[in-house]
C-alpha positions in Angstrom: 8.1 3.1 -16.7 5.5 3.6 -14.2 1.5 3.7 -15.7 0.3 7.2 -15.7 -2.7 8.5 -13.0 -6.0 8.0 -13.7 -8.4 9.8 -11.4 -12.1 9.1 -10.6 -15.2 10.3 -9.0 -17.7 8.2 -7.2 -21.0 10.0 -7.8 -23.6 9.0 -4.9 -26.3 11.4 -4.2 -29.1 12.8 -7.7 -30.9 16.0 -6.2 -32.4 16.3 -9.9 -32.1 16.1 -13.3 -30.4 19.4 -13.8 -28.1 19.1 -10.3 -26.8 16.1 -11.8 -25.9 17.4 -15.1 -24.2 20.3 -13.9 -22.3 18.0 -11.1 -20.9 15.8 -13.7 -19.7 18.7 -15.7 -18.4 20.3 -12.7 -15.7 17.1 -12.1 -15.3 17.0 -15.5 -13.9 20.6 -15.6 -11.8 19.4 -12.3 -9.8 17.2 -14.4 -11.2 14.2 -13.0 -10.5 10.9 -16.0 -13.5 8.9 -14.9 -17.2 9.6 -13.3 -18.3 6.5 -11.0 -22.0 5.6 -9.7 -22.2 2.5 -7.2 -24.7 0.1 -7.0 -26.3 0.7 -4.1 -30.4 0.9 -3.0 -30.5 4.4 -2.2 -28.2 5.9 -4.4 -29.0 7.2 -8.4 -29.7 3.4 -10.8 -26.4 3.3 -12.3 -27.0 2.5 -16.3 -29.2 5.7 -16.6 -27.2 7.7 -14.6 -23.7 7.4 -16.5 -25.5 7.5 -19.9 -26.9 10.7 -18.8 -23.5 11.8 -18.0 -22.3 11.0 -21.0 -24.6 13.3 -22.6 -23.3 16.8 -20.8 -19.2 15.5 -20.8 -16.8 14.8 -23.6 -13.4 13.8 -22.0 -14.1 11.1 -18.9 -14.7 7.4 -18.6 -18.0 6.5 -17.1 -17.8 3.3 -15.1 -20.1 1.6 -12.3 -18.0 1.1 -8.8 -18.9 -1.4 -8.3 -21.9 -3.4 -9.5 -23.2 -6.0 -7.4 -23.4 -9.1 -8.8 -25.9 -10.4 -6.5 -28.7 -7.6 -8.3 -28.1 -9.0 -11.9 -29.3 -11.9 -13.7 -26.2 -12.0 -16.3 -28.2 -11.7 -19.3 -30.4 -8.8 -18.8 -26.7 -7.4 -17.0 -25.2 -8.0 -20.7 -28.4 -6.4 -22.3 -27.8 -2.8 -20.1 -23.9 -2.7 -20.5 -24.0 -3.2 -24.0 -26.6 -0.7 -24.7 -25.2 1.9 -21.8 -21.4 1.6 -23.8 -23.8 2.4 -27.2 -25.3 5.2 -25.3 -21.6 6.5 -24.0 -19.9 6.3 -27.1 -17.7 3.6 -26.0 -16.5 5.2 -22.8 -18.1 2.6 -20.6 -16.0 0.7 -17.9 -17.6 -2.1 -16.2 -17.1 -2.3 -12.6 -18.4 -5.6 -10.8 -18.2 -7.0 -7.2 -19.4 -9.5 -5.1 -21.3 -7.6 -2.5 -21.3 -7.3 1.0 -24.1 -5.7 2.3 -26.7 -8.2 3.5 -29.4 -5.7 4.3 -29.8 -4.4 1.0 -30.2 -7.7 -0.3 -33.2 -8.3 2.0 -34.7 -5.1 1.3 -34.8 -5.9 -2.2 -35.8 -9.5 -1.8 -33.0 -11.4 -2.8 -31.2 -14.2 -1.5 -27.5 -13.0 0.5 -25.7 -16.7 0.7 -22.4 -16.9 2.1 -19.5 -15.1 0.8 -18.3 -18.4 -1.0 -21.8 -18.4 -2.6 -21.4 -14.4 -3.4 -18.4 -15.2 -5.3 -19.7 -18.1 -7.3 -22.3 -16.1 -8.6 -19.7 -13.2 -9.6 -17.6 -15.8 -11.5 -20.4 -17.4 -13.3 -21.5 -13.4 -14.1 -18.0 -12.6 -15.6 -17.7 -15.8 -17.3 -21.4 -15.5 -19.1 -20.6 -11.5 -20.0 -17.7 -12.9 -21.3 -19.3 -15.0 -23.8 -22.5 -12.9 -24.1 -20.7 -9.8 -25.5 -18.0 -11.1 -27.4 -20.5 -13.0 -29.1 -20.8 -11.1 -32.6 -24.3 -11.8 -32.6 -25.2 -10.5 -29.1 -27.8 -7.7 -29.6 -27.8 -5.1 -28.4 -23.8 -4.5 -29.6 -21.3 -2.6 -27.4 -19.5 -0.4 -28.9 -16.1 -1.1 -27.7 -14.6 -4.8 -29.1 -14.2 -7.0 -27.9 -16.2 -5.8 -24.7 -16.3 -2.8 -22.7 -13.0 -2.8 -20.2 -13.5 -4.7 -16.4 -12.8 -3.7 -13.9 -13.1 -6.3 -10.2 -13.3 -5.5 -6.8 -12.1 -7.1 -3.6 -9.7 -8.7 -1.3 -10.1 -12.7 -1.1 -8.4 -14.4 -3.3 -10.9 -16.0 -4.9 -11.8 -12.5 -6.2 -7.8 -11.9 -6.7 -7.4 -15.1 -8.6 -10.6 -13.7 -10.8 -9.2 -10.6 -11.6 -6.2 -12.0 -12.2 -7.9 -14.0 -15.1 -10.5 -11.5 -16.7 -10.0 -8.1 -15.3 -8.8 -5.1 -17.3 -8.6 -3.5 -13.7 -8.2 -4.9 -10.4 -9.9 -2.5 -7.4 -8.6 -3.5 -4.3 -10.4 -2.8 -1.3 -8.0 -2.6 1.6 -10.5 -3.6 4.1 -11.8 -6.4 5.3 -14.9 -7.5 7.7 -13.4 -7.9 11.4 -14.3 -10.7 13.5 -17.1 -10.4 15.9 -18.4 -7.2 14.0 -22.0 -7.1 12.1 -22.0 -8.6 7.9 -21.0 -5.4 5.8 -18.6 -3.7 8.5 -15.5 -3.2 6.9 -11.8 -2.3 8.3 -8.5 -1.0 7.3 -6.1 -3.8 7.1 -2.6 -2.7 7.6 -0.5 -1.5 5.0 2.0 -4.6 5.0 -1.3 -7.2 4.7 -2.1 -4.7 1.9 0.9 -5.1 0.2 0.3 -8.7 1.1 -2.7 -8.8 -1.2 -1.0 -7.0 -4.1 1.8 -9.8 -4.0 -0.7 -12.7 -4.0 -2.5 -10.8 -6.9 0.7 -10.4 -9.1 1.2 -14.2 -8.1 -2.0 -15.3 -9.7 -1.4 -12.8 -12.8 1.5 -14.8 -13.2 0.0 -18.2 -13.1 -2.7 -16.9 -15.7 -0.4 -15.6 -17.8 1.1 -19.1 -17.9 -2.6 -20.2 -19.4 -3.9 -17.1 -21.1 -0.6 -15.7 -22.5 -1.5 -12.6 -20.7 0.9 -10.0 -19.3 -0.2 -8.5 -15.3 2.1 -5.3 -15.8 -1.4 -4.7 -18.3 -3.9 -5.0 -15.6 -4.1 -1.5 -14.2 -4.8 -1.2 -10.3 -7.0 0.8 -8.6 -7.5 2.2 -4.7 -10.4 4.0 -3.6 -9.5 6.5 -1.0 -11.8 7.2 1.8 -11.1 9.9 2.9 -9.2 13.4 1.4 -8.1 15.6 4.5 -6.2 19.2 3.7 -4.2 19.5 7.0 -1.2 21.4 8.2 -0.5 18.5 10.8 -0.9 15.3 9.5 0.3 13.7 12.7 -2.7 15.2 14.8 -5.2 14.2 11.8 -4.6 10.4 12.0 -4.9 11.0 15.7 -8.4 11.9 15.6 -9.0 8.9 13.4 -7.2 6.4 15.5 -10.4 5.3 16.7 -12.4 4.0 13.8 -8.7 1.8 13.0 -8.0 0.7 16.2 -5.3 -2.6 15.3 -3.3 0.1 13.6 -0.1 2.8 15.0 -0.2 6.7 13.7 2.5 4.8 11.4 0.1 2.8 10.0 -2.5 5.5 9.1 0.4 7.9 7.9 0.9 5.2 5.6 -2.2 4.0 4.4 -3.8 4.4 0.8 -7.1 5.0 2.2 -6.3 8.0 3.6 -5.0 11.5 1.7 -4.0 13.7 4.4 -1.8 17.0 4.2 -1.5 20.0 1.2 -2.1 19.3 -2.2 2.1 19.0 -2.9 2.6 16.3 0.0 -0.6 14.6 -1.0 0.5 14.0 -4.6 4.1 12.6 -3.2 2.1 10.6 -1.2 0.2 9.6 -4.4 3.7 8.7 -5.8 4.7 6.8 -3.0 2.0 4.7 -3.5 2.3 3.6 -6.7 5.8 3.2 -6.2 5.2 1.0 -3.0 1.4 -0.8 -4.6 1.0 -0.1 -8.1 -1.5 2.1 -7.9 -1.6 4.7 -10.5 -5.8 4.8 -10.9 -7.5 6.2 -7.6 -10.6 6.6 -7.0 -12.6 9.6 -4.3 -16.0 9.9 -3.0 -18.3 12.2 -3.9 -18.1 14.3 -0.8 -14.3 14.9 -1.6 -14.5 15.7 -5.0 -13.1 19.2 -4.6 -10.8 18.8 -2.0 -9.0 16.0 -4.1 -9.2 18.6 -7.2 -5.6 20.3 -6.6 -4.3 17.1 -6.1 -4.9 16.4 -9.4 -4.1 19.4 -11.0 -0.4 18.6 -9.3 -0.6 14.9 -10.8 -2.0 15.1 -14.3 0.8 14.5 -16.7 3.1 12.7 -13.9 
């Protein structure tokens, strides 16, 4: 049987107190299962954000997507999730990534390292929350036992094999930094390497449930669509974006996860073609296409 939708909202931009309140509400009333704020400098601190949220909303997860590991010292990163799943009534899902973008890391000070580097520090992050809140006498407590549900992020599969072992959620990006391009430019991979990258995932899930006695039709996967385009001619659509995907045919972009082209009926088959085809069944918008992705989900919810 396939896993039901799930439906989130990446929240980016706080205007004020009161705009942000009434935003939340507003995609909560849209239907949307789970409200999202990155971990970015520039956009709203995420831990204060979502437990603010969780103040005006009854119904929806509130997860970070994603955290950057590189920010967090693990403790005081066990401290905030434990007291932000208090603070949400257990509706807390923890996001965490690597990171990618080295100039945010220099604005704030802290070292970048090599992506090999960036990924140690995310596994020795998971493994220590790991420990820290299962560990009964961790204070502050999190509400949900034996930890609040995680969710990883990426492509490589070191982060694969990762979230293969300890994630509740895999995210996969569907991108990946092109050769010759600055650190922190990402591009669409194709939609075969994609599938690629699901395949070695299930492979990994496999060889931990040889050592964990874990089962990877549990993990749930998620896509984060970038962009959600209402269009009477899909065709001419990925036309105009054939530029900023260059290595890949109209086929390609027809194709692709990342983008949600076409009327709110033909976007939810191509919803269902995806998790046929991935094993997606939890997507994930932006902000800025919160309402155009709204009858999408009024089409999908229950299916």
């Amino acid at each position: 049987m396939a896993r039901p939708f799930r439906f989130g909202v990446n929240l980016l931009t706080l205007e004020s107190a009161e705009a942000w309140r009434g935003k939340c509400r507003h995609a909560e009333q849209l239907g949307y299962d789970v409200l999202l704020a990155p971990d970015h400098l520039g956009n709203p601190a995420p831990f204060p954000a979502l437990a603010t949220a969780a103040e005006v909303t009854e119904r929806p997860r509130l997860g970070t997507f994603v955290l950057n590991a590189g920010f967090w010292n693990p403790a005081l990163l066990a401290r905030e999730v434990a007291t932000c799943d208090a603070l949400t009534d257990g509706r807390l899902e923890l996001g965490l990534g690597a990171g990618y973008v080295k100039a945010e890391h220099d604005s704030a000070g802290l070292p970048f390292g090599s992506p090999g580097e960036r990924v140690d520090h995310l596994v020795h992050t998971v493994a220590e929350l790991e420990r820290l809140l299962t560990d009964s006498e961790h204070r502050p407590r999190s509400t949900q036992s034996p930890r609040p549900p995680l969710l990883l992020g990426g492509n490589g599969d070191r982060l694969l094999r990762l979230a293969a072992r300890h994630a509740d959620i895999a995210a996969f990006t569907g991108a990946a930094q092109p050769a010759g391009k600055p650190q922190g430019t990402l591009q669409l991979i194709s939609p075969e390497a994609l599938e690629g990258r699901i395949a070695a995932f299930r492979r990994f899930a496999a060889e931990a449930e040889r050592t964990k006695g874990t089962d990877e039709t549990g993990i749930e996967l998620n896509y984060l669509i970038q962009m959600v385009g209402p269009t009477d001619d899909r065709r001419a659509k990925v036309r105009e974006l054939g530029p900023y995907a260059p290595d890949l045919t109209e086929d390609q972009l027809l194709e692709h996860p990342a983008l949600l082209l076409g009327g709110a009926k033909e976007m939810a088959e191509q919803l269902r073609a995806h998790r046929e085809r991935f094993g997606f069944s939890y997507f994930t918008v932006l902000e800025h296409n919160m309402e155009a992705f709204a009858p999408v989900i009024e089409e999908l919810h229950g299916g």
